[in-house]
C-alpha positions as CSV (number, residue, x, y, z in Angstrom):
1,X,0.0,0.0,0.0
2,X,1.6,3.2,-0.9
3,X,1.1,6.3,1.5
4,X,-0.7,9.6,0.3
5,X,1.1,11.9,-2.0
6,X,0.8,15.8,-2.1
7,X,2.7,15.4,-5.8
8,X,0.8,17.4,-8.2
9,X,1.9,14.7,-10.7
10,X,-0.1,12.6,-9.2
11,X,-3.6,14.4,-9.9
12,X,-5.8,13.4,-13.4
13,X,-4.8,16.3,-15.5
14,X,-8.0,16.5,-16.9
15,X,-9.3,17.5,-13.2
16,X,-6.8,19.9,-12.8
17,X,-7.7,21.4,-16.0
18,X,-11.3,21.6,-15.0
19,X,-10.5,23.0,-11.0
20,X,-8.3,25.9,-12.9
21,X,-11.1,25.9,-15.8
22,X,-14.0,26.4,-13.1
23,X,-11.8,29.1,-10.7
24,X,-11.3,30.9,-13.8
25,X,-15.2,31.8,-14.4
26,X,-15.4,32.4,-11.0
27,X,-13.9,35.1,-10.9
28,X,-14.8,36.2,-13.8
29,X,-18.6,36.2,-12.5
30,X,-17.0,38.0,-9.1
31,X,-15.5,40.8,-11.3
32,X,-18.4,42.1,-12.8
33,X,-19.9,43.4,-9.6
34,X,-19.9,46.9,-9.8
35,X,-19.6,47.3,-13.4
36,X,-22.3,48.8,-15.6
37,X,-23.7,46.7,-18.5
38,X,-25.2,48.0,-21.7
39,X,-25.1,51.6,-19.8
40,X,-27.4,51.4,-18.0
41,X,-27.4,47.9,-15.0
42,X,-25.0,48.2,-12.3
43,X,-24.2,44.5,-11.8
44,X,-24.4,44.3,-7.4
45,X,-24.4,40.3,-7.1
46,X,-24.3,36.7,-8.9
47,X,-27.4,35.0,-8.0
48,X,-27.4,31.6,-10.6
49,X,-25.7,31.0,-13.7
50,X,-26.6,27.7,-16.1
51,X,-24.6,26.4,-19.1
52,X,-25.5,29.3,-21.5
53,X,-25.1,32.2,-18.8
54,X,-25.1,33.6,-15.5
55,X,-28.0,36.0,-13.9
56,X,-27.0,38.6,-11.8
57,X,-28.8,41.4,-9.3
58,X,-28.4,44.5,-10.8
59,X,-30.0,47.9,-10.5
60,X,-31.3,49.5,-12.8
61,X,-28.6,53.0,-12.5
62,X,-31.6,55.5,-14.0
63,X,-34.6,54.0,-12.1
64,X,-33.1,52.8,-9.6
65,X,-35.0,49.1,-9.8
66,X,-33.6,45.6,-9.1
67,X,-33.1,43.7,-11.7
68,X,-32.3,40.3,-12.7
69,X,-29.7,40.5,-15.9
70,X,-29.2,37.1,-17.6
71,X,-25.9,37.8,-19.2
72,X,-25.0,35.3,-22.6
73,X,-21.1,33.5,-21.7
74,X,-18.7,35.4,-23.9
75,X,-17.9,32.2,-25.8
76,X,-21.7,31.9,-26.9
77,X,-21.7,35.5,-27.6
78,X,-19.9,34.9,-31.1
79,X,-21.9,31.9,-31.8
80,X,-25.0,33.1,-34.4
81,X,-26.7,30.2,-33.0
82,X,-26.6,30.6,-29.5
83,X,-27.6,34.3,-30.1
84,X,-30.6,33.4,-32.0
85,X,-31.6,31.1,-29.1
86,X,-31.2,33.7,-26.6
87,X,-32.8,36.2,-28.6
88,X,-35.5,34.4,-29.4
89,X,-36.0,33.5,-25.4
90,X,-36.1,37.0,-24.8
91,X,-38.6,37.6,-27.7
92,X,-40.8,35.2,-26.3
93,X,-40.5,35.8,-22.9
94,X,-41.2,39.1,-23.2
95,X,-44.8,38.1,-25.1
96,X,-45.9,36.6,-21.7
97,X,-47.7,38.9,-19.0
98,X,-48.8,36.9,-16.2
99,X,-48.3,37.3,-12.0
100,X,-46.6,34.0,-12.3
101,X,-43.9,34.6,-15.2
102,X,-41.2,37.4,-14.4
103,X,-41.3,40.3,-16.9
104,X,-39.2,40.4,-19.5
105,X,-37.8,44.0,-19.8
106,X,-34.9,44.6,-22.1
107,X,-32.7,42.4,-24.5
108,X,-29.2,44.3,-25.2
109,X,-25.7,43.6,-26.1
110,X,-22.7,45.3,-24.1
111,X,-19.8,47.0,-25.1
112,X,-17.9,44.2,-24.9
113,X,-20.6,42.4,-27.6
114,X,-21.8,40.2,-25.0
115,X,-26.0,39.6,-25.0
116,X,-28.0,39.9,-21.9
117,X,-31.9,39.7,-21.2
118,X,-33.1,42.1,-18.2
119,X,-36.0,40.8,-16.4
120,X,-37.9,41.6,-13.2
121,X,-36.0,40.2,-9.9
122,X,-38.0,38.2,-7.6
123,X,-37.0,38.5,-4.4
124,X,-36.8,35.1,-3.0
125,X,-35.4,31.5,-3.7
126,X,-35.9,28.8,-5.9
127,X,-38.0,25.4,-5.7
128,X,-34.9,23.6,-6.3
129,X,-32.8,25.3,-3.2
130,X,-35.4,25.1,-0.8
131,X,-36.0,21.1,-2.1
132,X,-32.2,21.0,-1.3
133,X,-32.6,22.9,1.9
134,X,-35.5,21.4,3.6
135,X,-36.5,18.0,1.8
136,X,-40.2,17.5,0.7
137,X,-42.4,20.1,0.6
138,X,-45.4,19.8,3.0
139,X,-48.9,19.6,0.7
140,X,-49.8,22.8,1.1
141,X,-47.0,24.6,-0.2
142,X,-46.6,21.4,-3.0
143,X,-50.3,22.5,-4.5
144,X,-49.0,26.4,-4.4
145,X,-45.8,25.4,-6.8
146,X,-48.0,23.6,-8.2
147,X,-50.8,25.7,-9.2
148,X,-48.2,29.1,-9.8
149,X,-46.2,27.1,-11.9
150,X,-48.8,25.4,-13.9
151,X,-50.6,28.9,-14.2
152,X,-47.5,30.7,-15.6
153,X,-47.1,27.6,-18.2
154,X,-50.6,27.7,-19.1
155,X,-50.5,31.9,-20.2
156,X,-47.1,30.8,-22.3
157,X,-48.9,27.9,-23.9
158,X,-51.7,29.9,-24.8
159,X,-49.3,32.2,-26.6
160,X,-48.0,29.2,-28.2
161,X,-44.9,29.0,-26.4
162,X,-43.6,26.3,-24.6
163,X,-41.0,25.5,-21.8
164,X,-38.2,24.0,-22.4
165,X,-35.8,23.8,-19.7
166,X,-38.5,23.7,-16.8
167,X,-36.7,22.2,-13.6
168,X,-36.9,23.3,-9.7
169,X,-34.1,26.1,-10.6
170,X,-36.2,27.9,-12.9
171,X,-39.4,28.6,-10.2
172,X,-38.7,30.8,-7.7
173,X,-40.2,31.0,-4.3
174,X,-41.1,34.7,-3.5
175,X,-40.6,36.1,0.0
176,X,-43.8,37.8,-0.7
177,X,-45.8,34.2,-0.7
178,X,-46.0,34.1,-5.0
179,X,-44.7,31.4,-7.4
């Protein structure tokens, strides 16, 4: 049996790669609090990021309203088919008016040519981190999700649009009792 090593040769490169790869967008996310995007959302916080982007709290530097920014990765922003999807997701997004489905306001590109889609923030936490958090939901609050969710999807496929990347991360909770 041979005893623990702290050799670096002895790590999967492949891992490595990935740790620096990961640590990399990290602080890439970190750095753009504070800055302003598309002149006009002052970037205050990360709050979720998936494989096409990350959202962000910002504020809104002329009204001075939260907002949730959904910023495209730079290496998508390059990509005419990534844009197209993201543009049409804002496009159709912003077609939806409902209590249940955050409002699309803006769809913009940066200086720096990356795309973002500015939507109303919802203060409070998604289905899938309180799931994570707490467990089960008790049946009460189960038939709320439920219904908000099911309410939201039914004024998008009445508009002909449809879902497709509905999981717990993508409902949000709001402090205020909504779905």
């Amino acid at each position: 049996m041979s005893a623990p090593t702290d050799d670096a040769s002895a790590l999967d490169p492949e891992l490595v790669q990935a740790a620096a790869a990961q640590a990399a967008a990290n602080q890439a996310v970190a750095a753009r609090v504070g800055q302003i995007l598309a002149g006009r959302y002052r970037v205050l916080k990360p709050i979720g990021s998936g494989g096409m982007g990350t959202v962000y709290l910002a504020e809104h530097v002329h009204l001075g309203r939260p907002t949730a920014v959904k910023l495209l990765k730079r290496e998508f922003s390059t990509d005419p088919d990534a844009e197209a999807r993201f543009r049409r997701e804002a496009l159709l997004a912003a077609r939806i008016t409902h209590a249940n489905v955050a409002q699309i306001y803006d769809f913009d590109r940066t200086a720096e040519g990356e795309f973002l889609i500015a939507m109303e923030y919802v203060e409070g936490e998604t289905v899938g981190h309180r799931l994570k958090r707490e467990g089960l939901f008790p049946l009460p609050l189960a038939m709320d999700v439920l219904v908000g969710v099911s309410r939201g999807l039914d004024r998008a496929h009445g508009l002909g649009i449809i879902h497709r990347d509905l999981k717990p991360d993508n409902a949000m909770l709001a402090f205020d009792g909504g779905v």
